[in-house]
C-alpha positions as CSV (number, residue, x, y, z in Angstrom):
1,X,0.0,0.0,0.0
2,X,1.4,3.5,-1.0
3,X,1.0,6.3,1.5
4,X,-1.2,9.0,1.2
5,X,0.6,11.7,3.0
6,X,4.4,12.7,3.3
7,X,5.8,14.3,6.4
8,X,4.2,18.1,7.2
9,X,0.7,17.1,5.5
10,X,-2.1,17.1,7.9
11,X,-5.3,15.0,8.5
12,X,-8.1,14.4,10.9
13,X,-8.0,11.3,12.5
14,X,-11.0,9.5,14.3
15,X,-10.5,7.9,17.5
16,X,-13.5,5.9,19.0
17,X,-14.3,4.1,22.6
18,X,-16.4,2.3,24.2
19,X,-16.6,2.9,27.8
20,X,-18.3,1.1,30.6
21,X,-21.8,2.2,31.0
22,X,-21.7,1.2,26.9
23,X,-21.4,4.5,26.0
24,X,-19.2,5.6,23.1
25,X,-16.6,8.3,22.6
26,X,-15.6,9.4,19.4
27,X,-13.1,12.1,18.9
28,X,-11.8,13.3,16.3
29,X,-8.0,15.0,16.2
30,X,-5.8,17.0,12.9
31,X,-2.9,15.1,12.7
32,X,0.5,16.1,11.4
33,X,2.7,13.8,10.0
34,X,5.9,13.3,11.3
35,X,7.4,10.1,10.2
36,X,6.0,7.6,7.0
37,X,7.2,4.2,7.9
38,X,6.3,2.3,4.3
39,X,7.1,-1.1,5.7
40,X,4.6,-1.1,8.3
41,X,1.9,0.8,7.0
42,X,1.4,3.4,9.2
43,X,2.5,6.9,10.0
44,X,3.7,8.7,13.5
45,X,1.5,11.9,14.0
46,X,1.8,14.3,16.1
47,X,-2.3,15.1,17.3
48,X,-2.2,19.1,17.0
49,X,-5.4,19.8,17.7
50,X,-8.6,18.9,19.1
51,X,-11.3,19.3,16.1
52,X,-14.6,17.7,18.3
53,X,-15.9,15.1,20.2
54,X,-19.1,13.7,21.6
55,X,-20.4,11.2,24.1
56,X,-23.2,9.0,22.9
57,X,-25.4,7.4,25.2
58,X,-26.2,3.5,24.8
59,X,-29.6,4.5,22.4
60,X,-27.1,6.4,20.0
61,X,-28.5,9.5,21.3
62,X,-25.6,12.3,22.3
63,X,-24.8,13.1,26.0
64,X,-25.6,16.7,27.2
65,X,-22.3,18.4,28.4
66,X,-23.3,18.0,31.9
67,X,-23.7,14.6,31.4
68,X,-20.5,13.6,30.0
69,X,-17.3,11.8,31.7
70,X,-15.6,15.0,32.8
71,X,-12.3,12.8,34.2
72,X,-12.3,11.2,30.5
73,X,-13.1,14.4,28.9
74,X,-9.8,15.7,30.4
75,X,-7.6,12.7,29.5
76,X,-8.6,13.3,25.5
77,X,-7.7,16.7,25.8
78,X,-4.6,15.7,27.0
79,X,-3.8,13.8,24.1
80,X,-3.0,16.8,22.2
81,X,0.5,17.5,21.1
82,X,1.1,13.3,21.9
83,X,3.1,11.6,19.1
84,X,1.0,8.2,18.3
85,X,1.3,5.6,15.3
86,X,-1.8,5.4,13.3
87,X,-2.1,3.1,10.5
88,X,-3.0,4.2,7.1
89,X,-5.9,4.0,7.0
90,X,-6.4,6.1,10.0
91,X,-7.0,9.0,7.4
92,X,-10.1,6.9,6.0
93,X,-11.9,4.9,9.1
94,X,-12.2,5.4,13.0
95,X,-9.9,3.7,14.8
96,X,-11.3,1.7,18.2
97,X,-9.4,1.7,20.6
98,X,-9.1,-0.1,23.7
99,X,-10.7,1.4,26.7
100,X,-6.8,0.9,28.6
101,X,-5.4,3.8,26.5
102,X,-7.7,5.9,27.4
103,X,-7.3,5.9,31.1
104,X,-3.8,5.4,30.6
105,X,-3.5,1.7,31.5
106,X,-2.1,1.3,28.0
107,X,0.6,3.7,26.4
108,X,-0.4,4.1,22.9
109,X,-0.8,7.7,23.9
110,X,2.5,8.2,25.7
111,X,4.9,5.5,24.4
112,X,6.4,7.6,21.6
113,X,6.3,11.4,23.4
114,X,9.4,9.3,26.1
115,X,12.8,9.8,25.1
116,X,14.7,7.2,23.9
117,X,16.2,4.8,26.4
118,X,19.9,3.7,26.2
């Protein structure tokens, strides 16, 4: 597969969760790339920006602010200026993720923003 985008080209990438109560989070971030790495598909972005975000409840209806996951809410915003691998077609399709990375218990968010070890 040929990559789409070369290193400074930006795109919005889609993540998606489900959470506990069976509610979903999508979110959706610009991405810059930073690195094409052609023999394993995917790209390392940096996220640059939050572009939007809801919670939907179990019926597919959308959460009211007050409603929402404010602990959650505050780890996506971290995720802003994180480095993350995303595959190609990250540009094309939501990616779901795990419920560990985004409470942290996974570092798909953090793994690449850590110098390298010795």
């Amino acid at each position: 597969m040929t990559p789409q985008f070369s290193v400074d080209d930006t795109f919005d990438v889609q993540f998606v969760w489900r959470l506990p109560d069976d509610d979903y989070m999508r979110v959706v971030f610009a991405a810059r790339v930073v690195e094409v790495h052609t023999h394993e598909q995917r790209y390392l972005v940096v996220l640059t920006a939050l572009r939007g975000g809801v919670q939907e409840a179990p019926d597919g209806s959308y959460r009211p602010q007050a409603e929402m996951s404010r602990p959650l809410w505050a780890r996506v915003f971290s995720f802003v200026d994180s480095r993350v691998l995303v595959a190609y077609e990250a540009a094309s399709q939501p990616l779901y993720m795990r419920y560990a990375t985004l409470i942290g218990e996974h570092t798909y968010f953090t793994r690449h923003n850590l110098p390298p070890s010795d």
